[in-house]
C-alpha positions in Angstrom: 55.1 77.4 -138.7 56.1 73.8 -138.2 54.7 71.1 -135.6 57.0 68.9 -134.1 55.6 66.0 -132.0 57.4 64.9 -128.5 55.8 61.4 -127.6 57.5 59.9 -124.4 56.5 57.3 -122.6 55.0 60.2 -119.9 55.0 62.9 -121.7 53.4 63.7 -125.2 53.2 67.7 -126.0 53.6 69.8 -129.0 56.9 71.9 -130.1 56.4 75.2 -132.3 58.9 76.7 -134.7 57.6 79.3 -136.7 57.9 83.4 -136.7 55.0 85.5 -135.0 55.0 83.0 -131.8 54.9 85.6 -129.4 52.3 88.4 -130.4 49.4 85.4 -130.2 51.0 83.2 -127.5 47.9 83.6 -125.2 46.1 81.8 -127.4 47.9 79.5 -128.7 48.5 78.2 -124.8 45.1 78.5 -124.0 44.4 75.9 -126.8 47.1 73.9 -125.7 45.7 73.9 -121.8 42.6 72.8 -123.5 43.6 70.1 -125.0 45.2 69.0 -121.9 41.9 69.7 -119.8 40.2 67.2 -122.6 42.7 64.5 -122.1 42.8 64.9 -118.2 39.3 66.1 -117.1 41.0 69.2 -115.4 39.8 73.0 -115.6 40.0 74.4 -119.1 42.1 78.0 -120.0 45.1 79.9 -118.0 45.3 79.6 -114.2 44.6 82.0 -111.5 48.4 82.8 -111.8 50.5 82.3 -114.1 54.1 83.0 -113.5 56.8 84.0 -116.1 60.8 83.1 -115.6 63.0 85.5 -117.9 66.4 87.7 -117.2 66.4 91.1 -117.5 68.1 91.5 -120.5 65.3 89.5 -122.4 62.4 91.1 -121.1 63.7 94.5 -121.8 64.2 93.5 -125.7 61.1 91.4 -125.8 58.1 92.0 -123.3 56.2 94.2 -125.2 55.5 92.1 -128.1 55.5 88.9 -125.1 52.3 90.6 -123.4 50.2 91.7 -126.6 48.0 88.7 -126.4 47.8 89.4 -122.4 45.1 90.8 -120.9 45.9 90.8 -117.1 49.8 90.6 -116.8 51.4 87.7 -115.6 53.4 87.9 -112.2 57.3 87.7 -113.9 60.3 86.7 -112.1 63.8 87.4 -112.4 67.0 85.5 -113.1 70.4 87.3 -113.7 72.2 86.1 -117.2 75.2 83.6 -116.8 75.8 80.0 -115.8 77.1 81.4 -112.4 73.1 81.8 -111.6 72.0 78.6 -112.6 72.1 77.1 -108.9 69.8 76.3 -106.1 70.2 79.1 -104.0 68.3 80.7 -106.7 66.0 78.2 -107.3 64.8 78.6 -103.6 64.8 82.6 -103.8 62.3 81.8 -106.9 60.0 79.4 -105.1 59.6 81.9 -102.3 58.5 84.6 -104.6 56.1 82.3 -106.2 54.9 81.0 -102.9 54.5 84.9 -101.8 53.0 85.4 -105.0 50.0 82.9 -104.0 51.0 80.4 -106.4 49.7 77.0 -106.1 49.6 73.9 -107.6 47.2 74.7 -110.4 49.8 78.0 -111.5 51.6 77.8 -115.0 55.2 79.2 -115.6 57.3 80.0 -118.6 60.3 79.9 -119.1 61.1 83.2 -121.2 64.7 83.2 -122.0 67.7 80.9 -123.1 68.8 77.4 -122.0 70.2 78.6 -118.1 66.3 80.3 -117.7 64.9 76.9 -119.4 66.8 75.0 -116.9 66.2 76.6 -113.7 62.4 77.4 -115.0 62.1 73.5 -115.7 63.0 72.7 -112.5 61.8 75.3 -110.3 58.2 74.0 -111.8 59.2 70.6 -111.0 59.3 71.0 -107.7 57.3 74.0 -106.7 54.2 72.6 -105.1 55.8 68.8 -105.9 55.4 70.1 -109.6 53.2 72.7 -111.7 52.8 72.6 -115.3 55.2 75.0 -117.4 56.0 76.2 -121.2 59.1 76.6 -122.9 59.4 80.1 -124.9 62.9 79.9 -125.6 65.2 83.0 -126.9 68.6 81.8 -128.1 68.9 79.3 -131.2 70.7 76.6 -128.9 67.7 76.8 -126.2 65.2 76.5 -129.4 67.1 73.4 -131.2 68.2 71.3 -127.9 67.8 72.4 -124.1 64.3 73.3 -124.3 63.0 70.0 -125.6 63.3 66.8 -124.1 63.0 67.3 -120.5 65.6 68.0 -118.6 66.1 70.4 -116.0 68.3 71.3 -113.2 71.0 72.8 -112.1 75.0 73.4 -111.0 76.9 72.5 -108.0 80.3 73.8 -107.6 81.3 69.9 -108.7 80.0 70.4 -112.2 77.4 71.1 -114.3 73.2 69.6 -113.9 74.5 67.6 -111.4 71.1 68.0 -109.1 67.7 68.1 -111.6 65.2 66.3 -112.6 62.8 65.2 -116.1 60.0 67.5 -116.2 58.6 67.9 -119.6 56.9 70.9 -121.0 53.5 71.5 -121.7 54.5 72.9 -124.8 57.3 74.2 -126.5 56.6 77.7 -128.8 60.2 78.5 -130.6 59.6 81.7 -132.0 62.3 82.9 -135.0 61.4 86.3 -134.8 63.9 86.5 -131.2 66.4 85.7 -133.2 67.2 88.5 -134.9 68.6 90.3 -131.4 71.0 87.0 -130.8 74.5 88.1 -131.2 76.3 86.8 -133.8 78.5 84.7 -131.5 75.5 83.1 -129.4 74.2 82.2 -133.0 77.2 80.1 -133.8 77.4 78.7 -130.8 74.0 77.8 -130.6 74.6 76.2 -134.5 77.4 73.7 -133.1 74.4 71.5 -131.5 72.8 71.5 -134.5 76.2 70.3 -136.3 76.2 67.8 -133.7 72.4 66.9 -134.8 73.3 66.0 -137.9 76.6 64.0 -136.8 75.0 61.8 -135.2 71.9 60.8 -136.6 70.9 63.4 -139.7 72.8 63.0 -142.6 70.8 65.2 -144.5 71.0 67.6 -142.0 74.8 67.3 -142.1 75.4 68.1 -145.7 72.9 70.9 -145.6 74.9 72.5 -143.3 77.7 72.0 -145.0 76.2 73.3 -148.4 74.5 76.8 -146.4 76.8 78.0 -144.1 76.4 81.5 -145.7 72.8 81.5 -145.9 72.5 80.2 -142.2 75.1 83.0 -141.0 73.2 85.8 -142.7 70.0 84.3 -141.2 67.5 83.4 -144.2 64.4 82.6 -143.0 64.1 79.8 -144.4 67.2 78.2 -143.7 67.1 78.7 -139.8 64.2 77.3 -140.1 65.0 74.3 -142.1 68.1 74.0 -139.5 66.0 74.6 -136.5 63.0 71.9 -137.4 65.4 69.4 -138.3 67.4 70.0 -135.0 64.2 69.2 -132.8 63.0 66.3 -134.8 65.9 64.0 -134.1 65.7 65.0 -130.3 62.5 64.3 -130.5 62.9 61.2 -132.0 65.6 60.0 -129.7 63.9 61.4 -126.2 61.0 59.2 -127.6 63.0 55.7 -128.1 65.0 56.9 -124.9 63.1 59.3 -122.6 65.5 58.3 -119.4 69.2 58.5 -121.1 69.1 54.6 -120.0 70.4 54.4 -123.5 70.1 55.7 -127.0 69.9 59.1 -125.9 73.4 59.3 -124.6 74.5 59.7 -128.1 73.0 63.4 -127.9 76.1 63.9 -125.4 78.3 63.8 -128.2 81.1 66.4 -127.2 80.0 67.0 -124.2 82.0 64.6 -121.7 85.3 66.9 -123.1 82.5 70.5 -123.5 81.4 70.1 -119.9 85.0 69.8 -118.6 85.9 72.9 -120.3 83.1 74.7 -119.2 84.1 73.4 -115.5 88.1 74.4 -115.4 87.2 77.7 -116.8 84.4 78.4 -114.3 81.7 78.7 -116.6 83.2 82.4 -117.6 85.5 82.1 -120.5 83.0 80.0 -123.3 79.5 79.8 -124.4 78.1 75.9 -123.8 77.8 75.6 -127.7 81.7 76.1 -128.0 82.1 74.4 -125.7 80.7 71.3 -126.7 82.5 72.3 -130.8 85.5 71.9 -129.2 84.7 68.8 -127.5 83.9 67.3 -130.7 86.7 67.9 -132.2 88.4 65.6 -129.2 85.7 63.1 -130.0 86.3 63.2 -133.7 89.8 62.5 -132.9 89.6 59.7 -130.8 86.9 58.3 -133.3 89.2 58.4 -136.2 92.1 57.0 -133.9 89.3 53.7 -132.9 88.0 53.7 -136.1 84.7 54.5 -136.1 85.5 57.1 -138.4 87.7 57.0 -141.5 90.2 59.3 -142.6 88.3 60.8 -144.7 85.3 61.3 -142.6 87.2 62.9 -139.8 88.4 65.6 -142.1 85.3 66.0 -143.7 83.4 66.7 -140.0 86.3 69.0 -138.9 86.0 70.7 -141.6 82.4 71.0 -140.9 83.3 72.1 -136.9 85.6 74.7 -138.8 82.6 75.9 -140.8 81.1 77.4 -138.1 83.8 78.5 -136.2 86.0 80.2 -135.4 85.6 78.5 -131.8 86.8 80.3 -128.9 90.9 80.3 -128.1 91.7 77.8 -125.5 95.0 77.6 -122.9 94.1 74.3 -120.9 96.3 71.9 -119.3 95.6 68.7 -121.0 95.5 66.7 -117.5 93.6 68.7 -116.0 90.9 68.5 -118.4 90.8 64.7 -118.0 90.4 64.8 -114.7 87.1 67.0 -115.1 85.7 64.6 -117.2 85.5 62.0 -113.9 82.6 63.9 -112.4 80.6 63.1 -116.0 77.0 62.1 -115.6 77.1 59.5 -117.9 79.4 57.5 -115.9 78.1 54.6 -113.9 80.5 53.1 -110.9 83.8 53.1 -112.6 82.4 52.5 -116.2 83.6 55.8 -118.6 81.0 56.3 -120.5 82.0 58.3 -124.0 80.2 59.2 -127.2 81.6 58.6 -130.7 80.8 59.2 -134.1 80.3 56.4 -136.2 80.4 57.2 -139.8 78.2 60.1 -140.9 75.5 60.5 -139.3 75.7 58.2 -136.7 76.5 57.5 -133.3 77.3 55.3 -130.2 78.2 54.9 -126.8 81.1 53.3 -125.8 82.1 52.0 -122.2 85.6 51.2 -122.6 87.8 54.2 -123.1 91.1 54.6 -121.0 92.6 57.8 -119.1 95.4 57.8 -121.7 92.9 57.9 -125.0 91.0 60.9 -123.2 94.2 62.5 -122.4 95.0 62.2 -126.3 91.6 63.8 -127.2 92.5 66.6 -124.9 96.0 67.1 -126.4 94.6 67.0 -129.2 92.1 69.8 -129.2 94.6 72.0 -127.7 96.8 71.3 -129.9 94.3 72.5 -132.3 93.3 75.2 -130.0 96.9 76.8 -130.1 97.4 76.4 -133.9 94.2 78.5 -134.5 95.3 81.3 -132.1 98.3 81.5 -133.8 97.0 81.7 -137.2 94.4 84.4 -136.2 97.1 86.2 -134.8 99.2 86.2 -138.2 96.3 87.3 -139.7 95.8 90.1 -137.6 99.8 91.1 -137.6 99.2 90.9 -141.5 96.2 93.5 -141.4 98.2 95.8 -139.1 101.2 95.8 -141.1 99.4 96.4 -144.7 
Protein backbone atom coordinates (compact mmCIF):
# COMPACT_ATOMS: atom_id res chain seq x y z
CA UNK A 1 0.00 0.00 0.00
CA UNK A 2 1.18 3.49 -0.80
CA UNK A 3 0.48 6.89 1.30
CA UNK A 4 -0.09 9.82 -0.58
CA UNK A 5 -0.28 13.14 1.28
CA UNK A 6 -3.05 15.99 0.31
CA UNK A 7 -1.80 19.23 2.14
CA UNK A 8 -4.06 22.28 1.26
CA UNK A 9 -4.14 25.25 2.76
CA UNK A 10 -7.63 23.89 4.73
CA UNK A 11 -7.38 20.61 4.25
CA UNK A 12 -4.47 18.03 5.04
CA UNK A 13 -5.70 14.22 4.93
CA UNK A 14 -4.27 10.93 3.88
CA UNK A 15 -4.94 9.08 0.32
CA UNK A 16 -4.61 5.09 0.23
CA UNK A 17 -3.78 2.91 -2.73
CA UNK A 18 -3.08 -0.41 -2.05
CA UNK A 19 -5.17 -3.96 -2.39
CA UNK A 20 -7.09 -5.38 0.84
CA UNK A 21 -8.56 -1.66 1.63
CA UNK A 22 -11.83 -2.82 2.15
CA UNK A 23 -11.90 -6.12 4.40
CA UNK A 24 -10.05 -3.73 7.31
CA UNK A 25 -11.57 -0.33 6.47
CA UNK A 26 -13.16 0.02 10.02
CA UNK A 27 -10.10 0.28 11.30
CA UNK A 28 -8.12 1.90 9.30
CA UNK A 29 -11.00 4.99 9.59
CA UNK A 30 -11.13 4.68 13.08
CA UNK A 31 -7.39 5.52 13.23
CA UNK A 32 -7.85 8.09 10.84
CA UNK A 33 -10.87 9.73 13.13
CA UNK A 34 -8.34 9.53 15.80
CA UNK A 35 -5.89 11.36 14.51
CA UNK A 36 -8.31 13.95 13.64
CA UNK A 37 -9.81 13.85 17.30
CA UNK A 38 -5.90 14.52 18.41
CA UNK A 39 -5.52 17.43 16.18
CA UNK A 40 -8.99 18.95 16.93
CA UNK A 41 -9.90 18.04 20.60
CA UNK A 42 -13.16 16.33 19.19
CA UNK A 43 -14.59 12.69 20.25
CA UNK A 44 -12.35 9.86 19.21
CA UNK A 45 -13.74 6.61 16.95
CA UNK A 46 -16.98 6.26 14.45
CA UNK A 47 -20.11 8.34 15.11
CA UNK A 48 -23.38 7.37 16.35
CA UNK A 49 -24.24 7.07 12.54
CA UNK A 50 -22.46 6.63 9.99
CA UNK A 51 -23.99 6.86 6.61
CA UNK A 52 -22.83 5.07 3.39
CA UNK A 53 -23.52 6.55 -0.34
CA UNK A 54 -23.18 3.76 -3.11
CA UNK A 55 -25.49 2.52 -6.26
CA UNK A 56 -26.85 -0.53 -6.41
CA UNK A 57 -24.83 -2.11 -8.74
CA UNK A 58 -21.70 -1.63 -6.48
CA UNK A 59 -23.03 -2.79 -3.38
CA UNK A 60 -24.42 -5.90 -4.85
CA UNK A 61 -20.68 -6.78 -6.20
CA UNK A 62 -18.91 -5.38 -3.12
CA UNK A 63 -20.77 -5.13 0.37
CA UNK A 64 -19.88 -8.17 1.68
CA UNK A 65 -16.27 -7.82 1.75
CA UNK A 66 -17.22 -3.64 2.52
CA UNK A 67 -18.92 -4.74 5.93
CA UNK A 68 -16.32 -7.48 7.21
CA UNK A 69 -14.64 -5.04 9.53
CA UNK A 70 -18.39 -3.75 10.59
CA UNK A 71 -19.75 -4.65 13.58
CA UNK A 72 -23.17 -2.71 13.62
CA UNK A 73 -24.05 -1.95 9.86
CA UNK A 74 -23.98 1.40 8.67
CA UNK A 75 -27.38 3.05 7.51
CA UNK A 76 -26.56 2.93 3.39
CA UNK A 77 -28.20 5.06 0.83
CA UNK A 78 -28.93 4.75 -2.69
CA UNK A 79 -28.01 6.46 -5.90
CA UNK A 80 -29.02 5.09 -9.38
CA UNK A 81 -25.84 4.68 -11.92
CA UNK A 82 -25.53 7.44 -14.61
CA UNK A 83 -24.68 11.11 -14.92
CA UNK A 84 -28.51 11.63 -15.45
CA UNK A 85 -28.64 11.19 -11.44
CA UNK A 86 -26.02 13.32 -10.51
CA UNK A 87 -28.41 16.46 -9.73
CA UNK A 88 -30.05 18.13 -6.77
CA UNK A 89 -33.29 16.75 -6.74
CA UNK A 90 -31.39 13.80 -5.60
CA UNK A 91 -29.21 15.47 -3.46
CA UNK A 92 -32.34 16.74 -1.43
CA UNK A 93 -34.09 13.14 -1.53
CA UNK A 94 -30.62 12.05 0.17
CA UNK A 95 -30.51 14.68 2.83
CA UNK A 96 -34.02 13.69 3.90
CA UNK A 97 -33.23 10.23 4.34
CA UNK A 98 -30.27 11.08 6.38
CA UNK A 99 -32.19 13.63 8.33
CA UNK A 100 -34.98 10.69 8.91
CA UNK A 101 -32.19 8.61 9.65
CA UNK A 102 -31.27 10.81 12.83
CA UNK A 103 -28.21 12.01 11.34
CA UNK A 104 -26.53 15.01 12.69
CA UNK A 105 -23.69 16.98 12.53
CA UNK A 106 -21.25 14.66 14.22
CA UNK A 107 -22.48 11.60 11.37
CA UNK A 108 -19.74 10.35 8.83
CA UNK A 109 -20.55 9.32 5.21
CA UNK A 110 -18.84 7.44 2.47
CA UNK A 111 -18.92 7.72 -0.61
CA UNK A 112 -18.84 3.88 -1.92
CA UNK A 113 -18.92 4.01 -5.64
CA UNK A 114 -17.42 5.87 -8.71
CA UNK A 115 -16.82 9.62 -9.50
CA UNK A 116 -20.97 10.57 -10.05
CA UNK A 117 -21.39 8.80 -6.12
CA UNK A 118 -18.04 10.71 -5.16
CA UNK A 119 -19.65 13.89 -6.37
CA UNK A 120 -22.98 13.86 -5.10
CA UNK A 121 -21.57 12.06 -1.69
CA UNK A 122 -19.01 15.10 -1.46
CA UNK A 123 -21.53 17.38 -1.61
CA UNK A 124 -24.43 15.98 0.04
CA UNK A 125 -21.86 16.00 3.24
CA UNK A 126 -21.05 19.43 2.46
CA UNK A 127 -24.07 20.64 3.12
CA UNK A 128 -26.02 18.28 5.25
CA UNK A 129 -26.11 19.88 8.69
CA UNK A 130 -23.89 23.04 6.96
CA UNK A 131 -21.28 20.06 6.52
CA UNK A 132 -20.38 16.52 8.16
CA UNK A 133 -17.18 14.93 7.66
CA UNK A 134 -17.00 12.13 4.83
CA UNK A 135 -14.47 9.33 3.15
CA UNK A 136 -13.87 8.62 -0.20
CA UNK A 137 -13.86 4.62 -1.05
CA UNK A 138 -13.82 4.95 -4.64
CA UNK A 139 -14.70 1.89 -7.25
CA UNK A 140 -13.74 2.88 -10.74
CA UNK A 141 -9.90 3.59 -11.75
CA UNK A 142 -10.91 7.26 -12.88
CA UNK A 143 -12.77 8.06 -9.39
CA UNK A 144 -9.43 6.47 -7.67
CA UNK A 145 -6.68 8.50 -9.84
CA UNK A 146 -8.73 12.10 -10.11
CA UNK A 147 -12.38 12.81 -8.88
CA UNK A 148 -11.98 11.52 -5.53
CA UNK A 149 -9.07 13.67 -4.55
CA UNK A 150 -8.86 17.17 -4.37
CA UNK A 151 -12.08 18.37 -3.27
CA UNK A 152 -14.52 18.98 -5.44
CA UNK A 153 -17.98 18.22 -5.32
CA UNK A 154 -21.29 19.02 -6.84
CA UNK A 155 -23.38 18.56 -9.27
CA UNK A 156 -25.40 19.07 -12.91
CA UNK A 157 -27.89 21.54 -14.07
CA UNK A 158 -29.54 20.97 -17.38
CA UNK A 159 -26.89 24.01 -18.49
CA UNK A 160 -23.93 21.75 -18.04
CA UNK A 161 -21.95 19.86 -16.03
CA UNK A 162 -20.78 20.78 -11.78
CA UNK A 163 -22.16 23.92 -12.41
CA UNK A 164 -23.69 24.22 -8.61
CA UNK A 165 -20.96 22.43 -5.90
CA UNK A 166 -18.78 23.21 -3.61
CA UNK A 167 -14.76 22.26 -2.06
CA UNK A 168 -15.29 19.80 0.63
CA UNK A 169 -12.28 17.75 1.19
CA UNK A 170 -12.25 14.18 2.39
CA UNK A 171 -11.32 12.89 5.55
CA UNK A 172 -9.56 10.34 3.83
CA UNK A 173 -9.29 8.78 0.73
CA UNK A 174 -8.85 4.57 0.81
CA UNK A 175 -8.44 3.46 -3.10
CA UNK A 176 -8.65 -0.09 -2.91
CA UNK A 177 -7.21 -2.17 -6.29
CA UNK A 178 -8.88 -5.17 -5.43
CA UNK A 179 -12.47 -3.27 -7.06
CA UNK A 180 -10.87 -3.21 -9.90
CA UNK A 181 -10.95 -6.35 -11.11
CA UNK A 182 -15.03 -6.14 -11.74
CA UNK A 183 -14.38 -2.64 -13.80
CA UNK A 184 -15.24 -3.37 -17.33
CA UNK A 185 -12.82 -3.22 -19.71
CA UNK A 186 -14.09 -0.03 -21.27
CA UNK A 187 -14.52 1.98 -17.85
CA UNK A 188 -10.81 0.97 -17.37
CA UNK A 189 -9.66 2.77 -20.45
CA UNK A 190 -11.60 5.40 -19.93
CA UNK A 191 -10.67 5.85 -16.51
CA UNK A 192 -6.69 5.49 -17.93
CA UNK A 193 -7.24 8.68 -20.32
CA UNK A 194 -6.94 11.01 -16.96
CA UNK A 195 -4.09 9.40 -16.15
CA UNK A 196 -2.62 10.01 -19.80
CA UNK A 197 -3.56 13.42 -19.15
CA UNK A 198 -1.50 13.20 -15.74
CA UNK A 199 1.39 12.65 -17.30
CA UNK A 200 0.80 15.32 -20.20
CA UNK A 201 0.84 17.85 -18.18
CA UNK A 202 3.08 17.60 -15.52
CA UNK A 203 4.70 13.75 -15.34
CA UNK A 204 7.01 12.93 -17.86
CA UNK A 205 7.87 9.90 -16.30
CA UNK A 206 4.55 9.05 -16.04
CA UNK A 207 4.04 9.71 -19.73
CA UNK A 208 6.67 7.40 -21.19
CA UNK A 209 5.64 4.67 -18.78
CA UNK A 210 2.59 4.60 -20.23
CA UNK A 211 3.76 4.63 -23.30
CA UNK A 212 6.21 1.69 -22.67
CA UNK A 213 3.20 -0.62 -20.58
CA UNK A 214 0.20 -0.26 -22.31
CA UNK A 215 -0.02 -4.13 -22.36
CA UNK A 216 0.77 -4.72 -18.94
CA UNK A 217 -1.73 -1.89 -17.80
CA UNK A 218 -4.56 -3.36 -20.12
CA UNK A 219 -4.09 -6.94 -18.69
CA UNK A 220 -4.03 -5.30 -15.24
CA UNK A 221 -0.60 -6.19 -13.42
CA UNK A 222 -0.62 -5.38 -10.15
CA UNK A 223 1.95 -3.66 -10.08
CA UNK A 224 1.56 -1.53 -12.96
CA UNK A 225 -1.95 -0.14 -11.95
CA UNK A 226 -0.47 0.53 -9.12
CA UNK A 227 2.52 2.33 -10.31
CA UNK A 228 -0.15 4.25 -12.73
CA UNK A 229 -2.59 4.87 -10.03
CA UNK A 230 0.12 6.40 -7.24
CA UNK A 231 1.63 8.42 -9.73
CA UNK A 232 -1.83 9.78 -10.96
CA UNK A 233 -2.75 11.07 -7.33
CA UNK A 234 0.56 12.49 -6.54
CA UNK A 235 0.58 15.22 -9.21
CA UNK A 236 -3.07 16.14 -8.12
CA UNK A 237 -1.98 16.16 -5.07
CA UNK A 238 0.72 18.30 -5.70
CA UNK A 239 -1.19 20.72 -7.77
CA UNK A 240 -4.54 20.95 -5.40
CA UNK A 241 -1.66 21.83 -2.82
CA UNK A 242 0.10 24.90 -4.79
CA UNK A 243 -3.61 25.67 -6.09
CA UNK A 244 -6.40 24.39 -3.74
CA UNK A 245 -9.08 27.07 -5.30
CA UNK A 246 -8.45 26.58 -9.29
CA UNK A 247 -7.46 30.45 -8.90
CA UNK A 248 -4.60 29.18 -10.98
CA UNK A 249 -2.23 26.39 -11.44
CA UNK A 250 -4.80 23.84 -11.09
CA UNK A 251 -6.71 24.78 -14.20
CA UNK A 252 -4.08 22.86 -16.05
CA UNK A 253 -5.79 19.60 -14.66
CA UNK A 254 -8.78 20.69 -17.13
CA UNK A 255 -6.71 19.76 -19.95
CA UNK A 256 -9.35 18.29 -22.49
CA UNK A 257 -11.98 19.11 -20.71
CA UNK A 258 -13.31 22.58 -22.01
CA UNK A 259 -13.92 20.34 -25.62
CA UNK A 260 -14.72 16.69 -23.01
CA UNK A 261 -17.41 18.60 -21.17
CA UNK A 262 -19.14 19.90 -24.30
CA UNK A 263 -19.33 16.56 -25.71
CA UNK A 264 -20.68 15.09 -22.71
CA UNK A 265 -23.37 18.10 -22.78
CA UNK A 266 -24.67 17.80 -26.67
CA UNK A 267 -24.85 14.16 -26.26
CA UNK A 268 -26.86 14.40 -22.92
CA UNK A 269 -24.53 12.62 -20.81
CA UNK A 270 -25.77 9.10 -22.65
CA UNK A 271 -23.53 8.31 -25.47
CA UNK A 272 -19.74 8.52 -23.71
CA UNK A 273 -17.93 7.77 -20.49
CA UNK A 274 -16.33 11.21 -18.94
CA UNK A 275 -12.77 9.68 -19.53
CA UNK A 276 -13.54 9.55 -23.41
CA UNK A 277 -14.70 12.18 -23.28
CA UNK A 278 -12.09 14.23 -22.06
CA UNK A 279 -9.46 11.69 -24.76
CA UNK A 280 -11.23 13.13 -27.29
CA UNK A 281 -11.02 16.56 -26.08
CA UNK A 282 -7.35 16.22 -25.97
CA UNK A 283 -6.93 15.38 -29.10
CA UNK A 284 -8.64 19.06 -29.95
CA UNK A 285 -6.20 20.46 -27.46
CA UNK A 286 -3.26 18.70 -28.97
CA UNK A 287 -4.26 20.12 -32.19
CA UNK A 288 -4.62 23.58 -31.37
CA UNK A 289 -1.31 23.23 -29.32
CA UNK A 290 0.60 22.10 -32.27
CA UNK A 291 -1.17 24.79 -34.53
CA UNK A 292 0.11 27.83 -31.51
CA UNK A 293 3.08 26.08 -30.99
CA UNK A 294 3.29 25.02 -27.78
CA UNK A 295 3.86 21.78 -29.14
CA UNK A 296 6.15 20.63 -31.90
CA UNK A 297 5.53 18.46 -34.68
CA UNK A 298 6.92 15.89 -33.36
CA UNK A 299 5.46 16.04 -29.97
CA UNK A 300 1.92 16.29 -31.18
CA UNK A 301 2.31 13.00 -32.95
CA UNK A 302 4.07 11.46 -30.28
CA UNK A 303 0.99 12.37 -27.66
CA UNK A 304 -1.66 11.19 -30.22
CA UNK A 305 -0.14 8.41 -30.56
CA UNK A 306 -0.22 8.04 -26.94
CA UNK A 307 -4.24 9.08 -26.88
CA UNK A 308 -4.40 6.20 -29.59
CA UNK A 309 -2.66 3.83 -27.25
CA UNK A 310 -5.45 3.64 -25.12
CA UNK A 311 -8.08 3.90 -27.35
CA UNK A 312 -10.05 3.11 -29.38
CA UNK A 313 -12.15 6.16 -28.08
CA UNK A 314 -15.81 6.12 -28.70
CA UNK A 315 -17.27 7.06 -32.50
CA UNK A 316 -18.39 10.50 -32.60
CA UNK A 317 -21.09 12.33 -35.20
CA UNK A 318 -21.11 16.05 -33.76
CA UNK A 319 -21.63 19.17 -35.53
CA UNK A 320 -18.55 21.08 -35.17
CA UNK A 321 -20.52 24.43 -34.30
CA UNK A 322 -22.45 23.17 -32.14
CA UNK A 323 -19.81 21.87 -30.03
CA UNK A 324 -18.21 25.38 -29.77
CA UNK A 325 -21.01 26.76 -28.57
CA UNK A 326 -21.07 24.28 -25.57
CA UNK A 327 -17.88 25.14 -24.57
CA UNK A 328 -19.44 29.02 -23.61
CA UNK A 329 -21.06 27.65 -20.44
CA UNK A 330 -17.25 26.38 -19.28
CA UNK A 331 -16.39 27.03 -15.68
CA UNK A 332 -13.16 28.24 -16.28
CA UNK A 333 -14.30 31.20 -18.02
CA UNK A 334 -14.35 34.49 -16.27
CA UNK A 335 -16.67 37.48 -17.87
CA UNK A 336 -15.82 37.15 -21.49
CA UNK A 337 -12.26 35.82 -20.92
CA UNK A 338 -12.04 31.99 -22.72
CA UNK A 339 -10.13 30.31 -20.63
CA UNK A 340 -8.29 27.05 -22.42
CA UNK A 341 -5.64 24.52 -21.45
CA UNK A 342 -2.71 23.58 -23.57
CA UNK A 343 0.07 21.29 -23.58
CA UNK A 344 3.38 22.74 -23.48
CA UNK A 345 5.94 20.32 -24.49
CA UNK A 346 5.92 16.97 -22.67
CA UNK A 347 4.87 17.10 -19.62
CA UNK A 348 3.72 20.34 -19.15
CA UNK A 349 1.02 22.67 -19.21
CA UNK A 350 -0.70 26.13 -19.25
CA UNK A 351 -3.59 28.17 -19.26
CA UNK A 352 -4.18 30.37 -21.84
CA UNK A 353 -6.83 33.34 -22.02
CA UNK A 354 -6.73 34.34 -25.50
CA UNK A 355 -8.20 31.73 -27.82
CA UNK A 356 -10.83 32.86 -30.54
CA UNK A 357 -14.25 31.15 -31.58
CA UNK A 358 -12.61 30.27 -34.97
CA UNK A 359 -9.32 28.33 -33.26
CA UNK A 360 -11.97 26.31 -31.10
CA UNK A 361 -14.08 25.68 -34.03
CA UNK A 362 -10.72 24.23 -35.72
CA UNK A 363 -10.11 21.93 -32.66
CA UNK A 364 -13.57 20.70 -32.99
CA UNK A 365 -13.24 19.97 -36.75
CA UNK A 366 -10.48 18.61 -36.03
CA UNK A 367 -11.38 15.84 -33.70
CA UNK A 368 -14.23 14.89 -35.82
CA UNK A 369 -12.49 14.78 -38.42
CA UNK A 370 -10.46 12.26 -36.54
CA UNK A 371 -13.61 10.86 -35.16
CA UNK A 372 -14.97 9.97 -38.69
CA UNK A 373 -11.60 8.53 -40.02
CA UNK A 374 -11.56 6.07 -37.10
CA UNK A 375 -15.10 4.85 -37.66
CA UNK A 376 -14.35 4.23 -41.00
CA UNK A 377 -11.28 2.32 -40.56
CA UNK A 378 -13.01 0.13 -37.75
CA UNK A 379 -15.60 -0.45 -40.18
CA UNK A 380 -13.07 -1.86 -43.01
CA UNK A 381 -11.79 -3.81 -40.49
CA UNK A 382 -14.88 -5.38 -39.61
CA UNK A 383 -16.12 -5.71 -43.48
CA UNK A 384 -12.51 -7.47 -43.83
CA UNK A 385 -13.37 -10.09 -40.95
CA UNK A 386 -16.80 -10.75 -42.38
CA UNK A 387 -15.68 -11.29 -45.75
CA UNK A 388 -12.58 -13.75 -44.90
Amino acid sequence: MQTIRVETASARYPVFAGVQLLRSLRPRLERVLDEEARATGGRAGLPRRVFVLTSPEIWALWSRRFLESFGEEPIVLFLPAGEQHKRLANVEKLARQMAAAGGDRSSLLIAFGGGIVGDVGGFLAAIFMRGIRYVQVPTTFLAQVDSSVGGKTGVNLPEGKNLVGSFHHPLAVFADMDVLATLPDRELKAGLFESVKAGMIRDRGLLRYMEANAQKIFQRDGKALEKVIAASIRMKADVVGADERENGLRMILNLGHTLGHAIESVTRYRKLLHGEAVGWGMVGALALGQKRGSISAAQFKRLMALVKLYGPLPALRLNAERLVAATARDKKHLGDVRRFVLPVGLGNACVVEDVTAEELLEAARFLLSMARAETGERKTARDGRHGA
